[in-house]
C-alpha positions in Angstrom: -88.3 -67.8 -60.0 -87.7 -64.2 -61.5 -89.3 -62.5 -64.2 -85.3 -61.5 -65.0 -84.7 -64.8 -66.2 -85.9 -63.8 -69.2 -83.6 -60.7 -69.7 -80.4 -61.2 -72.1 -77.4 -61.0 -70.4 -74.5 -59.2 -72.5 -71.2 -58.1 -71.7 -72.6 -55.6 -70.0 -74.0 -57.6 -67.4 -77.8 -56.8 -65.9 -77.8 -57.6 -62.1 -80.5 -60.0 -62.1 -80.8 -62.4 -58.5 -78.6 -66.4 -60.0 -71.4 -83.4 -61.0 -68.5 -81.5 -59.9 -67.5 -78.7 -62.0 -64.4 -76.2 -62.3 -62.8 -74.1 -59.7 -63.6 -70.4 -59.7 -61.2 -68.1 -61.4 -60.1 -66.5 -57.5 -62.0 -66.6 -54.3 -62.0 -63.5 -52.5 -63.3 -64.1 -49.0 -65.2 -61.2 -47.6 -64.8 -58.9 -44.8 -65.8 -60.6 -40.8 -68.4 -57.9 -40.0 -70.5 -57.5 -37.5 -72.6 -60.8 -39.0 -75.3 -61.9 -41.3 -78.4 -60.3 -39.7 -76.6 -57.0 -39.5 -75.2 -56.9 -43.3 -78.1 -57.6 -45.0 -80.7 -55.4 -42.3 -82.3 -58.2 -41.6 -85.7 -57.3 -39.8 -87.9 -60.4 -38.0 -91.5 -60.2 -38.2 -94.2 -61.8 -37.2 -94.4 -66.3 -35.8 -97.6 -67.5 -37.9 -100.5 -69.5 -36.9 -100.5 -73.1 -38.0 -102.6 -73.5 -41.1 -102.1 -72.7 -45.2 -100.5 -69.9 -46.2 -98.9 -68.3 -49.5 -95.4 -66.9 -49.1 -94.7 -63.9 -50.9 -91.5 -61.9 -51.5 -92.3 -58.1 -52.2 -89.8 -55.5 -53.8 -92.4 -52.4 -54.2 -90.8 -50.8 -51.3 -87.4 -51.2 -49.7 -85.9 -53.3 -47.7 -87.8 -56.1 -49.5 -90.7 -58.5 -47.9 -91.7 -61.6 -47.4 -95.4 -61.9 -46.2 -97.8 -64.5 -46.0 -101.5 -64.3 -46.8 -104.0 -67.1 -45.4 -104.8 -69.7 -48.0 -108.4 -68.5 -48.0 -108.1 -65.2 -48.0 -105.5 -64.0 -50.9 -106.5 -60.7 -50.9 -106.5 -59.7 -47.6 -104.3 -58.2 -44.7 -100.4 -59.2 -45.0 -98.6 -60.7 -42.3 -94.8 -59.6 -42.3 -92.8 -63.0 -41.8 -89.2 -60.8 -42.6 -87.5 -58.1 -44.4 -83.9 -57.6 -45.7 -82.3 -54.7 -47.2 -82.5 -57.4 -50.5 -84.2 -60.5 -50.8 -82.8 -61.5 -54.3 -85.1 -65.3 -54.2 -86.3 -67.5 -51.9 -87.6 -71.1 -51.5 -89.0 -72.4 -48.5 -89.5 -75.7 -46.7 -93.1 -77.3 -47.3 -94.0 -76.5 -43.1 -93.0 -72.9 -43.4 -90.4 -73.1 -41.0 -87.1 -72.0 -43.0 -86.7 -69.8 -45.6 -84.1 -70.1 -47.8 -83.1 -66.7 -50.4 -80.5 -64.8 -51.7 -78.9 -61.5 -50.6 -76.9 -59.0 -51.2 -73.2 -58.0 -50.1 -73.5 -54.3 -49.3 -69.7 -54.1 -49.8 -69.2 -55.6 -53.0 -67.0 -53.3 -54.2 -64.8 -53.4 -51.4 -64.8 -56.9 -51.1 -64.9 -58.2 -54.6 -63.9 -55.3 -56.8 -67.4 -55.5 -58.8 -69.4 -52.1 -59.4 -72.5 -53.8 -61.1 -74.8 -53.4 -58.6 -76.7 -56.4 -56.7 -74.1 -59.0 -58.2 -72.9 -60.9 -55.4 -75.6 -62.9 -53.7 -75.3 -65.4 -51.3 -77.6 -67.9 -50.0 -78.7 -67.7 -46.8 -81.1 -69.6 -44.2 -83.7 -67.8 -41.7 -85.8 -69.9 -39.1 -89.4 -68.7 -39.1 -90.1 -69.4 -35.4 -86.8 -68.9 -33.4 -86.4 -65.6 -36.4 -82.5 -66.4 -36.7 -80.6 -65.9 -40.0 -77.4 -68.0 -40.7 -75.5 -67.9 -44.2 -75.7 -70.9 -45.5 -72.9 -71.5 -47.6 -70.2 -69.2 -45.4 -66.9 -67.6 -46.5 -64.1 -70.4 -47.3 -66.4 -73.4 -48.9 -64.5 -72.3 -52.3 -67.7 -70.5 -53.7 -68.0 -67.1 -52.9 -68.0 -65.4 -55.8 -71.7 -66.0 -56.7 -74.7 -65.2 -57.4 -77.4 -67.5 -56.3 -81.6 -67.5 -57.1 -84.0 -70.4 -57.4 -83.3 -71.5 -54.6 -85.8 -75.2 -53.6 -85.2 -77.0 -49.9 -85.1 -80.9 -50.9 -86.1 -83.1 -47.4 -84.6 -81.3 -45.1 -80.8 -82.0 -46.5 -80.1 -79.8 -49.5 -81.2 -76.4 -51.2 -81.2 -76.6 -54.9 -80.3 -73.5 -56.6 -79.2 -71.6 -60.4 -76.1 -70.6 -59.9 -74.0 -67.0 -61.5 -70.8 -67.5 -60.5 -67.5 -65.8 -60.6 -68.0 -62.1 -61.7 -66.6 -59.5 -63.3 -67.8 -56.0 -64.1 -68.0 -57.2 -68.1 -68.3 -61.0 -67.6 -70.4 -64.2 -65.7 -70.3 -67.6 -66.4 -74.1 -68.2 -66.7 -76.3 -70.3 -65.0 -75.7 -73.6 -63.7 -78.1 -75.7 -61.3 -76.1 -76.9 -58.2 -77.1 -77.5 -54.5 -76.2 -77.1 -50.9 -76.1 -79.4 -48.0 -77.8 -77.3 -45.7 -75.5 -78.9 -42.4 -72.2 -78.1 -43.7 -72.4 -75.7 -46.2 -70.7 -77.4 -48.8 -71.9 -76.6 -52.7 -71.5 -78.9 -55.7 -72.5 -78.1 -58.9 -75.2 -81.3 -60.7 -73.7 -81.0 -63.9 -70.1 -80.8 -65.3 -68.7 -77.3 -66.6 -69.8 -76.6 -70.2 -68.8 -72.6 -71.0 -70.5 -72.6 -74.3 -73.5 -75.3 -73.2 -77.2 -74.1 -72.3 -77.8 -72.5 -68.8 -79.6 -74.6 -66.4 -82.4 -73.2 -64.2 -84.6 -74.8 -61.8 -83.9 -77.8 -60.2 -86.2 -79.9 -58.1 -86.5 -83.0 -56.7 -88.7 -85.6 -58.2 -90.0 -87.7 -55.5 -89.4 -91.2 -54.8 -86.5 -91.1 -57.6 -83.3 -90.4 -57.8 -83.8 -87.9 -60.5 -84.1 -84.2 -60.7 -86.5 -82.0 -63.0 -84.8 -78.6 -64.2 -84.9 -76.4 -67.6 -82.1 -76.0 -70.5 -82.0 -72.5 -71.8 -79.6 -72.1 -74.9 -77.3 -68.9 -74.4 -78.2 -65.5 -76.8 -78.5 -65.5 -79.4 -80.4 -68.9 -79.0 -84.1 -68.5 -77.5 -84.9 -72.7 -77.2 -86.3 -73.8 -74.0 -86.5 -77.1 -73.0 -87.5 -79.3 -69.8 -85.2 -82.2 -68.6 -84.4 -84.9 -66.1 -81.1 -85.5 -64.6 -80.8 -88.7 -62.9 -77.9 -87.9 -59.5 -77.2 -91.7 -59.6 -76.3 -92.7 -63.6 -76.1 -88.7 -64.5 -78.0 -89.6 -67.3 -80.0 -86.2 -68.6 -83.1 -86.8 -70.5 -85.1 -84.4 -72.4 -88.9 -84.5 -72.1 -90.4 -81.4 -73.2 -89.3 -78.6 -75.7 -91.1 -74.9 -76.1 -91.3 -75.1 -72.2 -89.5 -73.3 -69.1 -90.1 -72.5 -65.4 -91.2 -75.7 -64.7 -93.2 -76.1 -61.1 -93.9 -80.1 -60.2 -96.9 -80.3 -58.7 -96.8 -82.0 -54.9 -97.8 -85.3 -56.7 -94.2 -85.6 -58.2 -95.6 -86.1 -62.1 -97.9 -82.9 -62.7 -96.2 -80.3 -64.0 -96.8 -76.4 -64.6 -94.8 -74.6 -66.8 -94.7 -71.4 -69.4 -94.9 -72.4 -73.1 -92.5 -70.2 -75.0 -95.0 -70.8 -78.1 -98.1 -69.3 -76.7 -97.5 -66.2 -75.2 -95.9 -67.7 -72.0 -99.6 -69.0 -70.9 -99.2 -71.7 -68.1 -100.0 -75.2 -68.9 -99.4 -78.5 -67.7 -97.9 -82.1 -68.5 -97.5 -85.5 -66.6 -93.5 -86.8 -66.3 -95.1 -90.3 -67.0 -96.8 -89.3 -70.4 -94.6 -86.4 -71.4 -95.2 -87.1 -75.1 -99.4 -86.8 -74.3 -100.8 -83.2 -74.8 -100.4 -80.5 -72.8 -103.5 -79.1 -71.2 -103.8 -75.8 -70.7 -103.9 -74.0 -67.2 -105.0 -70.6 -67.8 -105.6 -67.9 -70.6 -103.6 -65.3 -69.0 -100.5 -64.2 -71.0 -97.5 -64.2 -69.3 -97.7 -65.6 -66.0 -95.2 -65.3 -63.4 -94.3 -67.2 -60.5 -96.3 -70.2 -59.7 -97.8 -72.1 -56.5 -100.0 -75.3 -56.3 -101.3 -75.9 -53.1 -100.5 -78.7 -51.1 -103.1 -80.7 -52.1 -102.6 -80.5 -55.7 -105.9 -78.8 -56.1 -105.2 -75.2 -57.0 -102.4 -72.9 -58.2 -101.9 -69.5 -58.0 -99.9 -67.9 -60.0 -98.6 -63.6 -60.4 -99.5 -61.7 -63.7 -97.3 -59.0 -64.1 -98.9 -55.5 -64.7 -96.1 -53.8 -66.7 -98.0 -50.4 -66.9 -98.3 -50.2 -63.1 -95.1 -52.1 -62.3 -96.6 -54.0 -60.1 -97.8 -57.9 -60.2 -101.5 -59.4 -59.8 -102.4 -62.7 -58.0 -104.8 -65.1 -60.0 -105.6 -68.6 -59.1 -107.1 -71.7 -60.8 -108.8 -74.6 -59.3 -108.4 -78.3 -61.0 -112.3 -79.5 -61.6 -111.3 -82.9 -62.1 -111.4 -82.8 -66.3 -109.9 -79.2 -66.9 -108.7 -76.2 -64.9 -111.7 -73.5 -64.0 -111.5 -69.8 -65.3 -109.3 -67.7 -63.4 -110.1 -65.4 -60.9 -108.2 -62.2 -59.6 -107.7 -62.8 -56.2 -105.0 -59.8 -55.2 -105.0 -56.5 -57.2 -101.8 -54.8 -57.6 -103.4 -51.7 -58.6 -104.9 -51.6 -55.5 -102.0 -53.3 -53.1 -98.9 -51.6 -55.5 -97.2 -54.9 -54.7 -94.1 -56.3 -57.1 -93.7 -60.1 -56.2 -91.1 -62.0 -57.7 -91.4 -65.4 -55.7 -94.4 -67.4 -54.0 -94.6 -70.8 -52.2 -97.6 -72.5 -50.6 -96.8 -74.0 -47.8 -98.6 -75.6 -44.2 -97.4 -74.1 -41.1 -97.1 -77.0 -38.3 -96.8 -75.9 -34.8 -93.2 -75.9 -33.7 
């Protein structure tokens, strides 16, 4: 998830990294090239160690970063997993071994006529231990147009993601949550076209249900954020929490983290079973970022951007069993210059 989420989109649109629903306005299919890996400068790095790590995706310093840091050491050496001239979001699969995020087209004008820098970007797929990059959702499945971000892997057969889709220099169509079958290609959006409707952001799957969670943002000049359910089967949406966005479920499939738009963006936390119980609160810190919970359900780390410096801290938190312990700085950004705008937690299995 990006920090530009919360930027206000006008007509003058702010490159910012994005049921079946209508067509797009045109399709312009892009240029062959020499292929994926060589468009977006793809660079591989390093085959980790089986274990827990924290994925990281770095923009401090072009091309963009994804690293991984050892579960118990968050503020130590980082281990380059790839690079890409842009890495717009990512999600990754809970053994580490794809990593699923958006890129640029470095031809966008050329290809699509659009000037606004970083608008077009496509999702694409890169395998961690055989370091090969595929686009996942290639030229002729009807949606090219795009602009994708958020992107969450679902058991192996679908990436969820927000959607931005057909651009002009002076016009999107906002967000919509959709997904991708990751063996074909194919994209269909969850819920049906609404132009003037609320933007939809985040989608995940809720385990052992046929439901997803994901966030209702109304369109400027509105500011209400609300949490909801969508069940894929009856497509019935459900509302079940307001003053709430960026919602993280917790590996449990009930706990969930979110930012309350009422206090200051601080992270707290409500169960899908009880939503109309209180909240508890997660940490103090005003305005977190991204957010991780480890796989055991344990502890979440979160960023904390440092406007100032630019740059974005790592804190974590560590459930005690009746509340959430203080928080403690593990990764200084004054001191590592680093500006991450996605995280996952994940256990690398030998392949």
């Amino acid at each position: 998830m990006k920090r530009c989420w919360a930027v206000v989109i006008t007509a003058t649109l702010v490159a910012c990294g994005g049921g079946s629903g209508a067509e797009p306005d045109a399709m312009v299919v892009p240029d062959a090239g020499p292929g994926p890996a060589t468009e977006i400068g793809l660079l591989p790095g390093e085959s980790l160690t089986p274990g827990s790590w924290l994925f990281l995706n770095d923009w401090s310093n072009p091309p963009d970063t994804v690293f991984a840091l050892p579960a118990g050491d968050l503020g130590g050496a980082r281990h380059v997993v790839m690079k890409a001239n842009r890495v717009w979001s990512m999600g990754t699969n809970v053994d580490g071994s794809t990593i699923f995020f958006s890129s640029n087209d470095p031809d966008q004008q050329a290809d699509f006529g659009i000037t606004v820098g970083d608008s077009i970007q496509n999702t694409f797929s890169y395998d961690t231990a055989s370091h090969a990059v595929a686009l996942l959702a290639p030229a002729g499945t009807g949606w090219i147009n795009v602009n994708d971000e958020c992107q969450r892997p679902v058991n192996g057969q679908w990436v969820y993601v927000c959607r931005r889709y057909d651009f002009t220099d002076t016009d999107f169509k906002g967000w919509r949550i959709g997904r991708i079958r990751i063996a074909t290609g194919a994209f269909e959006f969850l819920r049906a076209d609404a132009p003037t409707g609320p933007w939809e952001l985040a989608a995940q799957d809720i385990p052992g249900t046929s439901r997803i969670l994901y966030e209702q943002r109304t369109r400027p000049p509105g500011t209400t954020y609300s949490l909801w359910t969508l069940d894929l089967v009856s497509h019935v949406d459900q509302m079940v929490l307001v003053n709430a966005g960026r919602p993280t479920l917790a590996p449990d499939g009930h706990r969930v983290a979110f930012h309350s738009t009422t206090d200051r963006f601080k992270l707290w936390m409500f169960d899908l079973a009880t939503p109309a119980a209180p909240a508890t609160n997660i940490s103090p810190t005003d305005g977190a970022g991204d957010v991780a919970w480890s796989p055991d359900g344990q502890t979440i780390v979160y960023t904390v951007y440092d406007q100032p410096n630019n740059c974005d801290h790592l804190e974590r938190v560590t459930w005690t069993g009746t509340a959430w312990s203080a928080p403690i700085r593990v990764r200084d950004c004054t001191i590592t210059h680093e500006f991450i705008t996605d995280i996952a937690w994940v256990t690398v299995a030998n392949f």
